[in-house]
TORLUMMI-557665 format. One record per residue: residue in one letter; x, y, z of N, C-alpha, C in turn. Coordinates in steps of 0.02 Angstrom, whole numbers, padded with zeros to 5 digits, always signed. Each point is the difference from the previous one (the first is absolute). Layout:
TORLUMMI-557665
AXYZXYZXYZ;...
This chain:
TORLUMMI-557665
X-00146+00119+04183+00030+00059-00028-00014+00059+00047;X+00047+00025+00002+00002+00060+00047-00027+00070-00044;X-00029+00016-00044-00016+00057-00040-00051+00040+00020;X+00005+00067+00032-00055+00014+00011-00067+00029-00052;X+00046+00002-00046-00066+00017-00080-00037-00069+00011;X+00045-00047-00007-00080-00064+00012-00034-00029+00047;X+00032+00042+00084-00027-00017+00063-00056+00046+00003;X-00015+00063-00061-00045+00063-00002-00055-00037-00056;X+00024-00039-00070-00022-00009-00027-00057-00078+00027;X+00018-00030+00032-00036-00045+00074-00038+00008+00039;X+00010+00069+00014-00047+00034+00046+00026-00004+00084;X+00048-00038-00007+00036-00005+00055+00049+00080+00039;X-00007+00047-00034+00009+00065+00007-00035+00044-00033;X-00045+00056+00038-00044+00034-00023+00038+00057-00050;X-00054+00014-00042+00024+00061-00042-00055+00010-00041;X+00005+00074-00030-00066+00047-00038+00012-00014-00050;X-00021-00050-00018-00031-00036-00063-00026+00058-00049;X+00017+00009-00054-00045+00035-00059-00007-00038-00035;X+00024-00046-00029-00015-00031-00053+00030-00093+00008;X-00034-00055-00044+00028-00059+00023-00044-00036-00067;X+00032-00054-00030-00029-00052-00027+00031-00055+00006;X-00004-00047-00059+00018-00062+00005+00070-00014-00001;X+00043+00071-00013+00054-00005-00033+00053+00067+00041;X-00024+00022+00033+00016+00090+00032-00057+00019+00040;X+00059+00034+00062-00013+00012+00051+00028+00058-00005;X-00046+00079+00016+00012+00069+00021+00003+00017+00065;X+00040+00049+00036-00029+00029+00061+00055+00059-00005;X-00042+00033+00054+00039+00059+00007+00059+00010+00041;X+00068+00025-00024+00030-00002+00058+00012+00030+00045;X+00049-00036+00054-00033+00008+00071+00061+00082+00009;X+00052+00021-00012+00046+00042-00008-00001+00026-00091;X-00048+00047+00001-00029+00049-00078+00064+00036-00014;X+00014-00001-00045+00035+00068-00040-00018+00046-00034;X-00082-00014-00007-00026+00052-00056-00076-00031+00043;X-00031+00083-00015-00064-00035+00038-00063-00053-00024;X+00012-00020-00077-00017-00062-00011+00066-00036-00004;X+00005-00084+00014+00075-00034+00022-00058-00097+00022;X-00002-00012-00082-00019-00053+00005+00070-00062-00013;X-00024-00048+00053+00066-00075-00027-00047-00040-00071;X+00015-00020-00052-00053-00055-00049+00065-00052+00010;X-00009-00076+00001+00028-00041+00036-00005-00061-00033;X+00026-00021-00030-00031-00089-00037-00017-00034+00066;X-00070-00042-00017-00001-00054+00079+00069-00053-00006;X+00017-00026-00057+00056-00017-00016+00060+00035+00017;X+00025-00056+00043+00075+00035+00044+00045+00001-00063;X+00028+00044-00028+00082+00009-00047+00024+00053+00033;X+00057-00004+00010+00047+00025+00052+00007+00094-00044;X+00009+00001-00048-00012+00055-00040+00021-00006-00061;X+00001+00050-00028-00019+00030-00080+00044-00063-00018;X+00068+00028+00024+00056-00094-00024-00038-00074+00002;X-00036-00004+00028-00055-00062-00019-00042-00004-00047;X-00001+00063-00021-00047+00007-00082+00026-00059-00062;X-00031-00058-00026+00012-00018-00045-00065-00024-00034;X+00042-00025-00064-00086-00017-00049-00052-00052+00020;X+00018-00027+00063-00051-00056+00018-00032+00058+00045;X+00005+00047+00053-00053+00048+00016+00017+00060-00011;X+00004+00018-00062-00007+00068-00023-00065+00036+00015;X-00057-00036-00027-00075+00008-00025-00015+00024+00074;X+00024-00024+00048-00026+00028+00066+00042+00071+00016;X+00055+00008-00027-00003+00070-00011-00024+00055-00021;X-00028-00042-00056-00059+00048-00065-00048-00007+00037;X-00034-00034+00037-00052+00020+00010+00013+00042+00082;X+00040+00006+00016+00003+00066+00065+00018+00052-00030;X+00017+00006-00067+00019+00060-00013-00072+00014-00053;X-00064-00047-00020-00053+00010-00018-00056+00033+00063;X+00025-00041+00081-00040+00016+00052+00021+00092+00032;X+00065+00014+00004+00029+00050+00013-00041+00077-00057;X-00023+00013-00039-00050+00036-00017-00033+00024+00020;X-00062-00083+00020-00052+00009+00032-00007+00007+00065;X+00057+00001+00041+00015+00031+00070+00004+00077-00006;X+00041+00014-00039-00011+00084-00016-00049+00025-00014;X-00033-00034-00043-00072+00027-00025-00029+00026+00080;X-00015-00073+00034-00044+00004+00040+00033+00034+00067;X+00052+00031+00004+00028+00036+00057-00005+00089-00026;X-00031-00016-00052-00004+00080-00035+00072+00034-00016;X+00039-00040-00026+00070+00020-00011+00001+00035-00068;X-00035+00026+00004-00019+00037-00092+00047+00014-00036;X+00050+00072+00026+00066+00036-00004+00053-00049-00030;X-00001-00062+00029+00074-00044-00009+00005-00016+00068;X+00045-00054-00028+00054-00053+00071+00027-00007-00020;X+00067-00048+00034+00046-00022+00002+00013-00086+00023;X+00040-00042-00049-00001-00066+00033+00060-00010-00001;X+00006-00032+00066+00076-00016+00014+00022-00077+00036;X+00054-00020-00036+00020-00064+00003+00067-00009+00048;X+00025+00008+00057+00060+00003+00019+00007-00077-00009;X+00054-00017-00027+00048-00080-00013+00051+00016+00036;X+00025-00052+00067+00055-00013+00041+00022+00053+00027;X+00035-00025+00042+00035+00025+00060+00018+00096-00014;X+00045-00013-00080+00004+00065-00003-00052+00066-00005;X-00053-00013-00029-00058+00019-00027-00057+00015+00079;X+00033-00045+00045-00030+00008+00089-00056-00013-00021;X+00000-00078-00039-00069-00039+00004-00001-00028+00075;X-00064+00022+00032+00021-00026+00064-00042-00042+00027;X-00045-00028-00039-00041-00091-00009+00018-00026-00062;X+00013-00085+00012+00035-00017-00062-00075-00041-00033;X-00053+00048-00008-00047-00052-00042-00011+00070-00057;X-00006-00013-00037-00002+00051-00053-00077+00044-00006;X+00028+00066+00016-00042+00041-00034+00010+00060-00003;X-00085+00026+00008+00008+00072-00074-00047+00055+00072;X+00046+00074+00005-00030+00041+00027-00043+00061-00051;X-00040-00024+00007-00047+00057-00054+00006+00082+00074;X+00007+00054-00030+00027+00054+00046-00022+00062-00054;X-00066+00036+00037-00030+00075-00026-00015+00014+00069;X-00069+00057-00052-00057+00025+00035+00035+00082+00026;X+00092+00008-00050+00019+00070+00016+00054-00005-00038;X+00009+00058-00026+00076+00016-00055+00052-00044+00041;X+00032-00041-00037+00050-00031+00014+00065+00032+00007;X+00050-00015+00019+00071+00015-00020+00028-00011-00056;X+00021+00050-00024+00047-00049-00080+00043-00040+00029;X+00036+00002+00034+00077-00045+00043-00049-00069+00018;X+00050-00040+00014-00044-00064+00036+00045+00002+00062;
C-alpha cells in the first residue's frame, strides 16, 4: 500500500508524534493552519469517513474519546475545532481517514 498515514504510522516516515496507542496514532502537522494543527489517525487504514460502518465504528468512538485528551494536554483550554474532509471534493488529500484537531487561537467562523 502506498499510504503515507501508514508509511508514518510504521515509522517508515518520521513525524511529531503527540499522542499513539494501540488503536491511534497523533502527530503534528507538517503544513499548520492554526498554531496548534494535530493529524489523530486510526492505525487502521479506512480510506475515510465513507468507510465508517458498524463493524468499525467503536474505533471511531474511541478517537473521538482520544481527541479530548490531546486538547487537554496541548492546553487547548478556549476550544478547537475537528475536521473531517471526505473525498476529492472536500480536498481530502490522503485517502486514510482522519481528524485535524486545529486551536491554540480564535478561529475563523468560515471554513
Amino acid at each position: 500500500m502506498d499510504c503515507i498515514f501508514c508509511k508514518i504510522i510504521k515509522g517508515d516516515i518520521p513525524s511529531a508524534k503527540v499522542y499513539e496507542d494501540e488503536l491511534v496514532y497523533a502527530f503534528r502537522d507538517i503544513n499548520p493552519q492554526a498554531p496548534t494543527h494535530i493529524l489523530v489517525i486510526p492505525k487502521e487504514h479506512l480510506p475515510s469517513v465513507d468507510a465508517v460502518n458498524a463493524e468499525n465504528s467503536g474505533l471511531v468512538a474511541h478517537i473521538f474519546e482520544v481527541i479530548p485528551q490531546i486538547a487537554k494536554a496541548e492546553n487547548l483550554t478556549n476550544g478547537y475545532r475537528v475536521v473531517s474532509n471526505c473525498g476529492d471534493d472536500a480536498r481530502q488529500s490522503v485517502k486514510h481517514l482522519h481528524f485535524h484537531i486545529l486551536g491554540g487561537k480564535i478561529l475563523s467562523e468560515s471554513m
